[in-house]
C-alpha positions in Angstrom: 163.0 116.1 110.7 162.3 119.3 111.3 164.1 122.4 109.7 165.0 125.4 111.0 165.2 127.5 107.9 161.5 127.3 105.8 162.3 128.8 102.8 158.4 129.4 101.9 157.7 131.3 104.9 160.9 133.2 104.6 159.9 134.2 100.9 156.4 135.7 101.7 157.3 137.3 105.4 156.6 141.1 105.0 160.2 142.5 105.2 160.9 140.6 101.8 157.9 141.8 100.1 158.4 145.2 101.4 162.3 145.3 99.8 160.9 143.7 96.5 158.4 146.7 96.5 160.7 149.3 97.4 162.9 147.9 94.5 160.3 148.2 92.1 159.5 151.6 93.0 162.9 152.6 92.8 163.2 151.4 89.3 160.0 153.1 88.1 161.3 156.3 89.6 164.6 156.2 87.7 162.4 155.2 84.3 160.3 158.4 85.0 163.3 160.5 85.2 165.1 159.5 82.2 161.5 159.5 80.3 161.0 163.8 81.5 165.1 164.1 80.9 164.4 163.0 77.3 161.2 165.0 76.9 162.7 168.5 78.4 166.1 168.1 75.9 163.5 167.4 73.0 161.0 170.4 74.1 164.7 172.5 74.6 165.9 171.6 71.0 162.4 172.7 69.6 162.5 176.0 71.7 166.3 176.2 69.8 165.5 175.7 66.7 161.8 178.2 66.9 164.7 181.0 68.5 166.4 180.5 65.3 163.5 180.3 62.8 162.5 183.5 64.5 165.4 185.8 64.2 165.2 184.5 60.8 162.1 186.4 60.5 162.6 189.6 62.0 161.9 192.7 60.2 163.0 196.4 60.8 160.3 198.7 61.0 162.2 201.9 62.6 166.3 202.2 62.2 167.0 205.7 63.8 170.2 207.5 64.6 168.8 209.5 67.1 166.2 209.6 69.2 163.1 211.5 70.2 162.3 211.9 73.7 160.1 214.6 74.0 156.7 213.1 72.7 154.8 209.5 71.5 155.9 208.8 67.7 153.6 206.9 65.3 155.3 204.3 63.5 153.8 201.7 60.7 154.7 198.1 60.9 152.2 196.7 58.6 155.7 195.4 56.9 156.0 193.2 59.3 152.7 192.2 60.6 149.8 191.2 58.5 146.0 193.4 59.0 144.5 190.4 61.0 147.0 190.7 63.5 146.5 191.2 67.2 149.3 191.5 68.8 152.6 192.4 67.4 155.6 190.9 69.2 158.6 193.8 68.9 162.1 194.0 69.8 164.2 196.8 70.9 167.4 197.3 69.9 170.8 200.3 70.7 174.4 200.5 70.4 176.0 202.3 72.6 173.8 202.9 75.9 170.6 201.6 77.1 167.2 203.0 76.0 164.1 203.0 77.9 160.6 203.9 77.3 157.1 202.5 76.5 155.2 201.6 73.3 151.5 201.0 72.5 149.2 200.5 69.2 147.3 202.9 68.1 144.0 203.3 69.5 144.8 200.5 72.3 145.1 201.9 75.9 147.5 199.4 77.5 151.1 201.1 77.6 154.2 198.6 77.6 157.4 199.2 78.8 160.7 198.4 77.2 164.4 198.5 77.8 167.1 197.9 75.0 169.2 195.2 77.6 166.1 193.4 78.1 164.2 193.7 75.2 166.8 193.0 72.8 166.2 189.3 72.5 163.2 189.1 74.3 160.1 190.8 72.5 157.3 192.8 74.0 153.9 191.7 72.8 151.9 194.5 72.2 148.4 194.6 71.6 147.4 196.0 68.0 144.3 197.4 66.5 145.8 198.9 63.6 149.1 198.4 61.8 151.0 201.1 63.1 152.3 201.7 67.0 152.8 204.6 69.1 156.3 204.8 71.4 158.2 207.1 73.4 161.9 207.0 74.5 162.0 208.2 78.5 166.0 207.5 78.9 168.2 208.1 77.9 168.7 211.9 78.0 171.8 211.3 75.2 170.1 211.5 71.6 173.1 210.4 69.7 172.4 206.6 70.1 171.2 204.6 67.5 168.0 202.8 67.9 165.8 200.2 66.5 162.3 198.5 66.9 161.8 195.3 65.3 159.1 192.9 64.1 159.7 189.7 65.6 156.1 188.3 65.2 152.6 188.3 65.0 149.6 186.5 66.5 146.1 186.8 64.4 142.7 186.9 66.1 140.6 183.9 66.4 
């Protein structure tokens, strides 16, 4: 008797095998996606928790209730950053109105700029040869705002 249903032939015939594989891919997909879900919340908590550490650490170097427009100022941060520093990371900081300008270390040539509603939170790495930088406020034309540079790291030569 012969049958007209062969389960064997059925179970290996392509379009099964195809549907098991596109199964299985399926599944290793989803996997993958919950494995880099999990990673980027654990890489977002540590980026958390350095954000914190670091305005922990933050040290005033200038605290001014007006400002100076007309020419580059010196300033000394070698309270916040240590003499084998390279780069100091600072932040900018008003109440009241928005200041603009650029800062540089002494005896470096690059030239950053800065802005108080950007630079508030997010620091401006600046390259460093000494312990002391070099800034200028070019806005705004209002001295009566308070201003303030801050410290917010450091990153030493290798």
């Amino acid at each position: 008797m012969e049958t007209i249903f062969n389960l064997k032939e059925y179970i290996f015939s392509w379009r099964v095998l195809l549907i098991l594989v596109a199964v299985v891919l399926l599944f290793a997909n989803d996997i993958a996606s919950y494995i880099k879900e999990k990673k980027a919340e654990m890489q977002l908590g540590d980026i958390k928790k350095n954000t914190e550490e670091m305005k922990q650490q933050l040290t005033i170097v200038l605290k001014e209730h007006a400002i100076a427009t007309a020419n580059w100022r010196t300033l000394d941060i070698s309270s916040g950053v240590p003499k084998i520093a390279d780069t100091a990371f600072l932040l900018f900081r008003s109440q009241g109105g928005v200041v603009t300008g650029y800062v540089q270390g002494e005896g470096v040539e690059e030239r950053y700029p800065f802005d108080t509603s950007v630079n508030d939170n997010l620091p401006v790495p600046v390259k460093i040869k000494e312990e002391k930088i070099r800034y200028i406020t070019t806005a705004p034309k209002d001295k009566a705002i308070p201003f303030q540079i801050l410290v917010q790291g450091f990153r030493i030569k290798r």
